[in-house]
Every structure is written in C-alpha cells, then in structure tokens.
N, C-alpha and C positions, 0 to 999 in steps of 0.2 A: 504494500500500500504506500503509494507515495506521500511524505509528508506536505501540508498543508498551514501552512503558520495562522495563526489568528491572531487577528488584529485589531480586537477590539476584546479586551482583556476585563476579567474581574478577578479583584481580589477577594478571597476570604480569611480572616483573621482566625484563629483558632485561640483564643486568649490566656486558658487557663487548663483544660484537660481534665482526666481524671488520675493519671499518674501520680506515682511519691514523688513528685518535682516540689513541693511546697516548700523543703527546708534546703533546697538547692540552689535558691535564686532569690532573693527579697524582693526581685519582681513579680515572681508569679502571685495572682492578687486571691485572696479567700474570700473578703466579707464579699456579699452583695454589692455594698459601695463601691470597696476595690475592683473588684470584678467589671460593673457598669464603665466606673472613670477610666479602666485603660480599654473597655471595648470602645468608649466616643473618645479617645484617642486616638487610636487604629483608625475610628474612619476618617477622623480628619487628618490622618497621615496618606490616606488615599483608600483602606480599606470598604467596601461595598457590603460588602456580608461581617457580620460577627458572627462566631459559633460562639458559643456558650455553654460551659457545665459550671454545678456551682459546688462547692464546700463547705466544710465546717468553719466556718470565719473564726475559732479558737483553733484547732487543730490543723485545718488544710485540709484533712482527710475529705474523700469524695463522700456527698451525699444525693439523694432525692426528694430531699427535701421542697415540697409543692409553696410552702413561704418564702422560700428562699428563692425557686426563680422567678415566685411574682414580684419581689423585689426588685429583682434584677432588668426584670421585664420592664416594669415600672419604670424605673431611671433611666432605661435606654429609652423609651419612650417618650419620656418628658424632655428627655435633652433636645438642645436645639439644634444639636445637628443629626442630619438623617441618613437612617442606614439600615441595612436590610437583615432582621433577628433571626437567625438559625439555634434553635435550643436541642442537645443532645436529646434522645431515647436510647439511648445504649443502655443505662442504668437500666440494673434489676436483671440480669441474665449472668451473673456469676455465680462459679462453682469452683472452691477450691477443694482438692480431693487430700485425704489422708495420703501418708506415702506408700511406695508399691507393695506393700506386703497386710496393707488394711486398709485398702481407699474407702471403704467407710465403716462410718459415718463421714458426712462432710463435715470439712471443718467449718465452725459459727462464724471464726476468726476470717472475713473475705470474702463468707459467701453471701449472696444477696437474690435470693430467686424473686421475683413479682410474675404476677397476673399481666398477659395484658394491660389490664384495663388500669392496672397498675401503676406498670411503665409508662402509660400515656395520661396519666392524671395533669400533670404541668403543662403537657402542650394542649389538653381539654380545657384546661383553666388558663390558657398564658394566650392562646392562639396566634404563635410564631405564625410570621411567615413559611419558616422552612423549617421542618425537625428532619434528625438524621434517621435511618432504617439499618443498621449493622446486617448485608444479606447473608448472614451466614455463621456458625459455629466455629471456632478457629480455638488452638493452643496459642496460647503466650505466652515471653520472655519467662516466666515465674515456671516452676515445675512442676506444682500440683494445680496450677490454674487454668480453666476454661472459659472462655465466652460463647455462650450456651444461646442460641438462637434457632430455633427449631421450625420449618419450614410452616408446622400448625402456628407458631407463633407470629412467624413474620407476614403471614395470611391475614392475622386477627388485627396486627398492630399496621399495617400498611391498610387495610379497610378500614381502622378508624382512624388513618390519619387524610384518603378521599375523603371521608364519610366527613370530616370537621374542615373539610379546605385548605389544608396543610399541605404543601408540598414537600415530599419526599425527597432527601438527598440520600441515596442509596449508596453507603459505604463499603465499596469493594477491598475486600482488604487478600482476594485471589480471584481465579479467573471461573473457578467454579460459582463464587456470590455472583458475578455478572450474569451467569448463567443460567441463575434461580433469579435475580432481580428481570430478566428478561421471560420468564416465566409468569412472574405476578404481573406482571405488562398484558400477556398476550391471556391472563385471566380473568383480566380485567380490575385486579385489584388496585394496580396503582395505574395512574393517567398514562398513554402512550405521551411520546418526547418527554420523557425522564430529564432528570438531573443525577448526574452521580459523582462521588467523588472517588479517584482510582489512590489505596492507601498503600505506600510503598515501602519496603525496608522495614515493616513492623513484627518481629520476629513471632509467631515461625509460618507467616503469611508471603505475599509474594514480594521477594529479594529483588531493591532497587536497582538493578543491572539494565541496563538498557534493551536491553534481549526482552526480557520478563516484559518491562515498561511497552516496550510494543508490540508483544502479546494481549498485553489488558485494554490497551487503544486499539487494539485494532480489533477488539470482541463488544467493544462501544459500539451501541447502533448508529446508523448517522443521522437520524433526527435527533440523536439525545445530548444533553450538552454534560460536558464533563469540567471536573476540575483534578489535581493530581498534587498531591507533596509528598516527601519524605521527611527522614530523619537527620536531626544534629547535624551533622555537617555538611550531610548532602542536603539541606533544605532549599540553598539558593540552587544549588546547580539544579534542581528541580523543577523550581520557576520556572529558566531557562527552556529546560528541556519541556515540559508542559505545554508553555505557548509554542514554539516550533512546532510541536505533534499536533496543534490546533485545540487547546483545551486554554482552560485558567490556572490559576494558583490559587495556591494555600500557604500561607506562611503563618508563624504565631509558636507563643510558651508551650502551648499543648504537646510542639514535637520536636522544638528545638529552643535552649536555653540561652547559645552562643550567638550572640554579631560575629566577633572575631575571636581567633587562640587566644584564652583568657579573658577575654572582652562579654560579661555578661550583658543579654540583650535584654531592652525593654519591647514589647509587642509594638509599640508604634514606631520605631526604629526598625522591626524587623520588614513591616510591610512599606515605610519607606524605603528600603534596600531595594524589597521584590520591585516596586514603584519606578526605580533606577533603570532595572535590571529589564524589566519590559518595557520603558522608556528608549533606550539604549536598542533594544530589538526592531526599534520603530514602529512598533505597537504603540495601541491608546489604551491607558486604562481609563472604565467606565463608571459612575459611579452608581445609587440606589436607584435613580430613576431608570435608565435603562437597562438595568437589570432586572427589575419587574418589569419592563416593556417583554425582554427576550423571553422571561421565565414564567408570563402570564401570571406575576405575583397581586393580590390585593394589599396595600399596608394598611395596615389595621391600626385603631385607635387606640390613645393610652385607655388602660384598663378601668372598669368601671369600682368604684371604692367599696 
C-alpha cells in the first residue's frame, strides 16, 4: 500500500493515564483540578482532543470514580478555551492472577472486574464526546496481569456507547482488536467510518517496528480515521511516522514522561513538540472545530448541577 501523508492533522493529548507514573514525574496531574488545568493547556499548546483518566488526587492511584470525572468534565467544560473531551472506558476489566502454581483466587490487590453498565456509568453521566473501547483482551508489562475485554462485553459497552451518542475510539493495541473492532462495524454495533487509535510498543501487544506499524495501517478501513503513538522514547518519532502513513497523533504523560534524556516533560510541551514536528512535515494541525466537522462530533454543554 503506498503511503499517503495527511495533511490536515489532529492532535490528541493523553494527559495522565492509568499507569504507576504518578510518583515519577511531579507532572503527571491526580486531582481533578490538576488533571483539567494541564488538559486546557494541551489545547492551547495546539492539542484538539484531550483523553482523560482520573485518580486518587491523595495517592495517584487509578480510579472510576463517576465524581471525579464529573469534575473533570466540568472544568474542561467551563474553561474558555475549547476542545474536544475523550474520557477512558478501559476501567473495570482487570485481573491480576495468583502466581503459576495457584492463579486462584484473584488477587483483590489490582483486580477491578465491573459490569458493563459499570464501566460506562461516567460516560452515561459525563457524555464525552469521544470515550475509548479497549477491542480486545491483551497480557501486560506486569506478570500476573490481564486486560480482560471479552467480545460479550465489548458488544454490550460499544451499544451503549451508539445507544448514548458517544463516539467510539476503538483502541487497537494488535491486529487481531482491529479485526473484532471491524466486526462490531459490520454488526452494527458501532457506527461505520470509525475512529481508532493504532496503540504501539505496549508490551506484550503489537511491537513499535515499522513492519508491525504497517500491518495495523494497512488493516485500517479506508473510510475510518485513525490516530497512532507509542512509547517513551519512540513517542515523537511516532508523530512523524503516523502523519506520513496518513493518520494523526497522540502524544501526552499517559505514555511518555520525557521531552529530552533527563528532561522531564510537561503534556503541553509534549504536544507542542508533536505541533513542530507536523508543522515541519508541512502538514496543518486542526483544531476542535474541524475535528467534529470530520468526526460528525456534537459538543455538548457544560453539565447540568
């Protein structure tokens, strides 16, 4: 497939994540507060999309807590500058296993199973523009840990995120989720021309090599719009690579800490880099309004009290 450069780029910030990054950087942000003030940073660094998970504002620790991203919700929406609200569903499908010789019971310590209807209570109650769809079950970094996404589930949770007018950013994190995300398309569960994001280098998912990278682009439909990052160090060279293969970015704390060797980054530093970086391509980056032009988004009003 020959590549196709795009030329009218969006960014997405990724601001905070659900990883133990919290005690590694005194940038990555916990409260609510923190969380809003560096996502309307990011967009006034040029960021179009903020993703968003939120935390224990004491600890850091990941939570799902449904107060906390109306919170968040809230101040992104009061601010005056505007930008298009992507809130995780990934929460609630962990399983960490005993180790090989008694995996169970599960351990309490990591694991987090929800319902559905569970998982989807903050975007029920917050009504992002865009929530995320994890398509698929995967091993991670950690050794007794799972993300547990089961084809019944992501059925239940992508029809209630049609059913509320959410749009779906189906998170590929291998070439198999494209291939069940491409499934619930032709099921009818989620809207034809997708959105997805291609997640690279996230161990033990598909390895940031360029080889892999243009296997998951070229398993993209072509009416669907993609965007793509990696990890830590490869995060810019990812930009790069992304807009060339004709997709967008992702940059932000969620999956890389650094600006430079030693140089911790702050989120709006890191999407003014991407900013440079597809600048320099001779690419335009676009902001919230023609983003919902392209992505058929409604922005939604601040929340009722």
């Amino acid at each position: 497939m020959p590549l196709a450069m795009n030329r009218d780029v969006f960014i997405t910030c990724a601001v905070t994540g659900s990883g133990g990054t919290q005690d590694r950087s005194p940038h990555v942000p916990r409260s609510p507060k923190q969380i809003a003030d560096v996502a309307i940073d990011a967009a006034k660094a040029g960021a179009a999309i903020v993703h968003c998970h939120v935390r224990d504002p004491e600890t850091g620790r990941p939570r799902r807590d449904v107060a906390l991203y109306r919170e968040v919700t809230e101040r992104i929406r009061d601010a005056e500058v505007d930008v298009v609200l992507n809130l995780t569903a990934g929460m609630g499908g962990d399983m960490v296993f005993g180790p090989p010789d008694q995996p169970l019971p599960l351990k309490e310590q990591g694991t987090d199973m929800g319902s559905a209807a569970d998982r989807m209570e903050h975007v029920r109650q917050c009504l992002p523009e865009i929530c995320t769809l994890d398509c698929g079950t995967m091993n991670f970094a950690e050794a007794d840990y799972v993300m547990t996404n089961t084809p019944g589930m992501l059925r239940a949770m992508g029809g209630m995120m049609t059913e509320l007018g959410v749009k779906p950013e189906i998170e590929a994190f291998d070439t198999g989720h494209l291939w069940f995300a491409k499934q619930l398309v032709s099921e009818g569960v989620l809207a034809p021309q997708a959105l997805v994001q291609l997640c690279m280098g996230v161990p033990w998912g598909a390895p940031d090599d360029l080889n892999t990278f243009m296997a998951m682009v070229n398993n993209v439909p072509s009416d669907w719009t993609w965007s793509a990052f990696s990890l830590g160090r490869n995060q810019m060279a990812y930009a790069a690579a992304a807009v060339l293969a004709g997709g967008n970015v992702r940059v932000g704390l969620e999956d890389n800490l650094w600006l430079d060797k030693g140089v911790l980054a702050t989120n709006a530093q890191l999407v003014e880099r991407a900013v440079t970086i597809v600048s320099n391509m001779g690419a335009r980056v676009i902001g919230p309004d023609e983003v919902r032009a392209k992505l058929k988004l409604s922005k939604r009003a601040p929340l009722a009290a």
